[in-house]
C-alpha positions in Angstrom: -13.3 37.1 62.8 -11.0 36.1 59.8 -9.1 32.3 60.1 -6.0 31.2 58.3 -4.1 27.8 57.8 -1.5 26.3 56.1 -1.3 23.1 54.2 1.7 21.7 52.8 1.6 20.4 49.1 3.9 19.0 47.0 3.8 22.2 44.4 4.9 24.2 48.1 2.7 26.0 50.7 -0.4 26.8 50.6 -2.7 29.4 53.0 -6.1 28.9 53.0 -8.3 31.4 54.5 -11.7 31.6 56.4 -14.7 33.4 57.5 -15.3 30.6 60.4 -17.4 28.6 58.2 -16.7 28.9 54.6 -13.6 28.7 52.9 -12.9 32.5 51.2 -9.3 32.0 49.8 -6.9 29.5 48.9 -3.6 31.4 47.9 0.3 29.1 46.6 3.0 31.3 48.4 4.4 33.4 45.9 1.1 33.5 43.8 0.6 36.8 42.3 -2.7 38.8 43.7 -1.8 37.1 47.0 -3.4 38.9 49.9 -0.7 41.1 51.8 -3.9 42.9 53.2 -4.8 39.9 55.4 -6.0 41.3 58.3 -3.6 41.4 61.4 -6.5 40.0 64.1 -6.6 37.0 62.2 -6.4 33.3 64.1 -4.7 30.3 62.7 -6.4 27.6 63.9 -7.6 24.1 62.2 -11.6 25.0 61.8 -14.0 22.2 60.5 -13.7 23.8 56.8 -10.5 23.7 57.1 -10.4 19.5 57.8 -12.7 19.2 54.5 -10.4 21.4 52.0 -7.2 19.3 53.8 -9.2 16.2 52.6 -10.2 17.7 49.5 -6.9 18.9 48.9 -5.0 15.2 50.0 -7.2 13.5 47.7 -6.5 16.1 44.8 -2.5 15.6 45.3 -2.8 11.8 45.3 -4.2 12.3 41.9 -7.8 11.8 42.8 -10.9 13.6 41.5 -12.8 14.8 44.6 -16.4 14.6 44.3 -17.3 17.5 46.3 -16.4 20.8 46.8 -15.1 22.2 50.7 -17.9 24.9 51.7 -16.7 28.0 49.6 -18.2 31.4 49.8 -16.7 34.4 47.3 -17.7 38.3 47.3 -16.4 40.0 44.3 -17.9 41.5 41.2 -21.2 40.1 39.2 -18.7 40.0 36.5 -15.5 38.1 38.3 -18.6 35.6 40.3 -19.7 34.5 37.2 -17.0 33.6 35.5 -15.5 31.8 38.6 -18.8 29.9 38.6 -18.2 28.5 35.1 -14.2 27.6 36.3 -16.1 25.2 39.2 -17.6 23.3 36.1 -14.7 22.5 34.3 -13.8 18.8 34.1 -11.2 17.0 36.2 -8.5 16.3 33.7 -9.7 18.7 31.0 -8.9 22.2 29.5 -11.1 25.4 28.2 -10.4 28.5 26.7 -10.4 32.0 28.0 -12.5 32.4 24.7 -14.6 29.6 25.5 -15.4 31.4 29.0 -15.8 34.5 27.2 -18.3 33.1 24.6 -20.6 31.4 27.9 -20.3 35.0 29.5 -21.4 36.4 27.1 -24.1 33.9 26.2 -25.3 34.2 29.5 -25.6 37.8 29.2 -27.3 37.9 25.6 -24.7 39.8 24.7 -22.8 39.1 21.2 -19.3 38.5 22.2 -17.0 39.1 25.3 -13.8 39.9 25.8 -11.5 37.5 26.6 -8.6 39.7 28.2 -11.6 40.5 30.3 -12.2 36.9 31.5 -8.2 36.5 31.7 -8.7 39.4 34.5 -11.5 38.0 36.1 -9.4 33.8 35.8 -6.2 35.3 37.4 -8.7 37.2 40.6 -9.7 33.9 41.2 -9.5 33.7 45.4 -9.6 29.6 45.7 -7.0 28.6 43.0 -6.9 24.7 42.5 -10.2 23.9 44.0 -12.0 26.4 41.5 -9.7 25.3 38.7 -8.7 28.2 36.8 -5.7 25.9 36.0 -7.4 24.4 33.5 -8.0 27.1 31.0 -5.5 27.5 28.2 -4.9 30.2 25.5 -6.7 29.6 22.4 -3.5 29.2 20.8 -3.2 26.2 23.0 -0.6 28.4 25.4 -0.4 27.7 29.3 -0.5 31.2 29.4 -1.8 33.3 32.7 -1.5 31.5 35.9 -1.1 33.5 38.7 0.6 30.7 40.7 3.0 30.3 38.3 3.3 28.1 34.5 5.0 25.4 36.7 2.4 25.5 38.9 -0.1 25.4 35.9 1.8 22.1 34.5 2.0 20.5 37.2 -1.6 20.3 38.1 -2.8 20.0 34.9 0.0 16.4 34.6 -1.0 15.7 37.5 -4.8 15.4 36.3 -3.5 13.1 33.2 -3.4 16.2 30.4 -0.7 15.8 27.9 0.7 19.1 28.2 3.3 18.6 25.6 0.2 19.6 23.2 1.0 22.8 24.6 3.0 26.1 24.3 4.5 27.7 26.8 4.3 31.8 26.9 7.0 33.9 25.8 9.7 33.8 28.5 10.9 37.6 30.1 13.2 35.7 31.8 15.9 33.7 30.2 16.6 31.4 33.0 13.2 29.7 32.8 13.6 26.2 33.2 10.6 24.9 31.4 12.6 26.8 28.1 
C-alpha cells in the first residue's frame, strides 16, 4: 500500500509520501522530478511516520536543527544512494560543493575523480528534499545553482539556517521576470 500527506510550510505545500512505515518521498508542489506517477490506490491518512517528519519538519521551520532524522527508506541506484547518503551529513547551517560530493564519491570508489554534472544529477533525484539537504550544496563558483524546488526555495532554507547568502550568485536567469534579479 502506498500513503500520502500534506504539510503546510511557510515555502508552500509539501506532499510527503509512504510505504506504511518509512518515509520514501518528500516533494515542494511545483518541484521539478515531482512524482506525477503516484500511484492512484494511494491513501492519505496521518501514519506514525508521518507525525515524526510533521515534528521534524515544525522544528526545521521554526529555525531549529532537529537532532534526528524521521524513519526514511530510499530505492534508487548504488550511484544516486550514495551520494544522497553524503547529503544526510551535511551540517545544519552549512554549504558543500557538487565537486566536493564528487571528490568523496569518488574517494569512496578509489577512483581518481568524479564528475560533478554526475552528482548534480544524482542531488536534483533526491526523493526527500529538505530533510536530506541537498539544499545545501552550492556551485563551486559559489552559485545557488540546481534546486529542483526552485532558487527561492534554495534561499530560503539556506537563510533560514543562518547562511549569508549574499556570498552568493545566483544562476543565469532564462526568465527576465525573476524576482531575485
Amino acid at each position: 500500500m502506498f500513503y500520502t500527506y500534506y504539510y503546510t510550510s511557510p515555502i508552500g505545500k509539501i506532499t510527503l509520501a509512504s510505504n506504511g512505515t518509512h518515509l520514501t518521498g518528500l516533494w515542494m508542489e511545483g518541484q521539478k522530478y515531482f512524482p506525477s506517477h503516484l500511484p492512484a490506490d494511494k491513501t492519505t491518512t496521518l501514519l506514525s511516520v508521518f507525525r515524526q517528519t510533521q515534528e521534524w519538519l515544525d522544528a526545521y521551520f521554526k529555525g531549529e536543527n532537529p537532532d534526528y532524522l524521521p524513519n526514511i527508506e530510499l530505492k534508487d541506484t548504488p550511484f544516486r544512494l550514495a551520494v544522497w547518503e553524503i547529503l544526510k551529513h551535511i551540517p545544519y547551517g552549512e554549504t558543500v560543493t557538487y565537486k566536493d560530493i564528487a571528490k568523496e564519491v569518488a574517494r569512496q570508489n578509489n577512483q581518481q575523480s568524479m564528475s560533478a554534472q554526475a552528482i548534480g544529477g544524482a542531488v536534483g533525484h533526491n526523493p526527500v528534499s529538505i530533510i536530506i539537504p541537498c539544499h545545501r550544496v552550492i556551485g563551486s563558483n559559489g552559485s545557488l545553482t540546481g534546486y529542483a524546488g526552485g532558487i527561492e526555495r534554495k534561499i530560503a532554507l539556506l537563510k533560514l539556517e543562518g547562511i549569508d547568502t549574499g556570498k552568493f550568485t545566483l544562476p543565469p536567469s532564462k526568465d527576465t521576470k525573476n524576482p531575485l534579479r
